[in-house]
N, C-alpha and C positions, 0 to 999 in steps of 0.2 A: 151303609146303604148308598151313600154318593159312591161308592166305586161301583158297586155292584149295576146303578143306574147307566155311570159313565160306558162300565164294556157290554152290556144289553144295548146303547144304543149304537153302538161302537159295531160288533157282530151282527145288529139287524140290515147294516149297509154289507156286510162281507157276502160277495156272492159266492165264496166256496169256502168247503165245511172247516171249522177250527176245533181238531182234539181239544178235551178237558184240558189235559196236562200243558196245551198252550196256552189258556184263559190261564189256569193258576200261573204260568208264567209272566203273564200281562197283567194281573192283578197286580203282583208283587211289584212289578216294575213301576205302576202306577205315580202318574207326578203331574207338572206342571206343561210339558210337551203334550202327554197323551189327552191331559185337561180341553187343552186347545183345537188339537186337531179333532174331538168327539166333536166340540163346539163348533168348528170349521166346517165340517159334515152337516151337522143339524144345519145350518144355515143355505147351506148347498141347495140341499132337499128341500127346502120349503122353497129357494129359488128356480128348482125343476132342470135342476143343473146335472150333468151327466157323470161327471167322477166318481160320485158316491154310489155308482152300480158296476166299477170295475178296482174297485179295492182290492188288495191281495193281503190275504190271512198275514196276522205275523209271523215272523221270521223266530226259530229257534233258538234258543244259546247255541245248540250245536251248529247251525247255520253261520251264523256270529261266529263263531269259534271257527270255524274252518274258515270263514272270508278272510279276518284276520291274519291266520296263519298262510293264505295264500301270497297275501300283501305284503307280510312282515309288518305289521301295523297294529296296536291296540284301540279300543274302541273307547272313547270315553263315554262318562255315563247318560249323555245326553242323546248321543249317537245308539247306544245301546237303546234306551228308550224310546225314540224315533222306532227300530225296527222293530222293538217288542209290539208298538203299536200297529205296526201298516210298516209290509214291506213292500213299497210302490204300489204302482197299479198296472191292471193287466193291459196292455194297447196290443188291437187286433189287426195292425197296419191298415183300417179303413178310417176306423171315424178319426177327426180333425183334431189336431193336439189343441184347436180352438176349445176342444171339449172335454178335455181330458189331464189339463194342468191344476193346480192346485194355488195357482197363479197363474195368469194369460201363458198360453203355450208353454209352461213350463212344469214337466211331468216328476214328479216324484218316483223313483229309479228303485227299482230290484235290485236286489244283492249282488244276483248274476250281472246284471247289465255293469251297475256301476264295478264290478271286477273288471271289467271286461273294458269300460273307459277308462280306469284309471292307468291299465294296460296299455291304451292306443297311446297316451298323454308322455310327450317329449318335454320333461321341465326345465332340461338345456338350452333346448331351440325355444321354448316361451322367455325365458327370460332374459336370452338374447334380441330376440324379435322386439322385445318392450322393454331394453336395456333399466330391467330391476337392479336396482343399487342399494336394497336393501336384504337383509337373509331371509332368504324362501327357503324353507325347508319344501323338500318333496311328498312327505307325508302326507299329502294331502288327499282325504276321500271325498267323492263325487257324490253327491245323494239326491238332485233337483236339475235337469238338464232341458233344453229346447231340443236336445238334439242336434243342433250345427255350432256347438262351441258357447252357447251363452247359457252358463254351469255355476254351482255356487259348492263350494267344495268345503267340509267341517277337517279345521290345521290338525291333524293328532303325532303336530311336533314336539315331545313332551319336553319339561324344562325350557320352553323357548317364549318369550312373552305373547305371541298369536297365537299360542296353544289353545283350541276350543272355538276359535274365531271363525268364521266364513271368511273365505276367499272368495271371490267374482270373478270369472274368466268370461271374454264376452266377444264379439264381431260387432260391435258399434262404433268401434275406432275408439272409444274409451279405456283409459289405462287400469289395467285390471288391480285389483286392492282389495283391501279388508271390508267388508261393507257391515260387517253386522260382529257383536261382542259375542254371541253367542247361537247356538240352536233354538236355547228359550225364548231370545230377544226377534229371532224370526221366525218363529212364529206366531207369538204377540203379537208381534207388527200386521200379521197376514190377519189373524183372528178379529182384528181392531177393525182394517179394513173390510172385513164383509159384516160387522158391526153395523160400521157407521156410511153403509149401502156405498164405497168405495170402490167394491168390486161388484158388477153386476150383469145379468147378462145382455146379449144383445137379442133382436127380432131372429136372429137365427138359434139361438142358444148358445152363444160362444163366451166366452168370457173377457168381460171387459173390466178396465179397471181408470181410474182418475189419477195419471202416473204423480202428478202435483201434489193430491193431496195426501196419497200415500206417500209420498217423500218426504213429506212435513212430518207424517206419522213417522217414519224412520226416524226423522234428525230428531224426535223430541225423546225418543230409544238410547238417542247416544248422540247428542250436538258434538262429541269431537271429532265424530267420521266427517273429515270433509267431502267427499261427494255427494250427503243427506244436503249440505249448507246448501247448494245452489237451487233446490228447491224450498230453501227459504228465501231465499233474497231474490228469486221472481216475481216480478210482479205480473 
């Protein structure tokens, strides 16, 4: 009964139509991602928030299955989860990515798109530019982007100890890193924050968020990332 609740309220936000044979697929996949992002939605909607009216159907295995092989990359199972749920959302190049992240400005990416960025993405010249001295694998898929470079990427470097990790890539002059242990772990963090009214919107409808005490929520996800710590030790 709780699953069957989760993808009813899950498809009532989908504005365009999902085959059977995709629901059975989303069923099956059913976990602690998809848990979150129903609940992220419902919170949305009662906030009068605009994302939750350009969701895109999920994403097939066969879809999956040909990103993958376009990439040369495997999907781990979290990442598969993520698209069995919501492959991105539709942006109609008008409305404001102020309205349309799932995080301030920051949009949730289509199959197609993140192919398409991980394509542009030179991992020579980034780890030049920010002289990493540690092993980046390239493997890295896009799934959460602003659009001008400030991107959070799931490592599917496998055998590698960041395997599974978010990467940070960003234009704030901040040195790009690991920010988060997992896909589960972000979006917990995100779920928490429109919890506990963290993110909210503004007099225009845009999405705002208390960067502070979401940070606090990160470092208590995982106190050994250190970029979480400096939002503890602010006063």
């Amino acid at each position: 009964m709780k699953k069957l609740l989760l993808l009813l309220v899950l498809f009532s936000c989908n504005p365009k139509p999902t085959t059977i044979k995709q629901r059975i697929k989303t069923e099956v996949a059913l976990g602690k991602i998809r848990e979150d992002i129903t609940k992220i939605i419902e919170y949305q909607k009662e906030m009068g928030y605009h994302m939750p009216t350009i969701i895109q159907s999920p994403a097939s295995q066969a879809k999956i299955k040909e990103t993958e092989k376009k990439l040369d990359l495997k999907f781990n199972q979290e990442l598969k989860e993520l698209y069995l749920t919501i492959n991105g959302v539709y942006l109609d190049g008008i409305t404001p990515s102020g309205k349309t992240g799932i995080i301030p400005i920051h949009d949730l990416m289509d199959l197609d798109w993140s192919v398409e960025y991980y394509n542009s993405m030179d991992w020579q010249e980034h780890k030049e530019m920010y002289e990493i001295d540690y092993d980046l694998g390239e493997k890295l898929f896009p799934f959460i982007t602003d659009g001008a470079g400030n991107s959070y990427w799931v490592d599917l470097n496998e055998e590698t100890e960041n395997y599974g990790r978010l990467y940070w890539t960003n234009t704030f002059g901040d040195q790009p890193d690991y920010l988060f242990n997992s896909l589960t772990d972000f979006f917990d963090a995100i779920l928490k924050g429109y919890e506990t009214k963290i993110f909210s919107l503004d007099s225009d409808g845009y999405l705002d968020c208390d960067y502070k005490k979401w940070g606090q929520i990160c470092y208590r996800l995982d106190p050994s990332i250190p970029y979480w710590q400096e939002y503890v030790n602010e006063k």
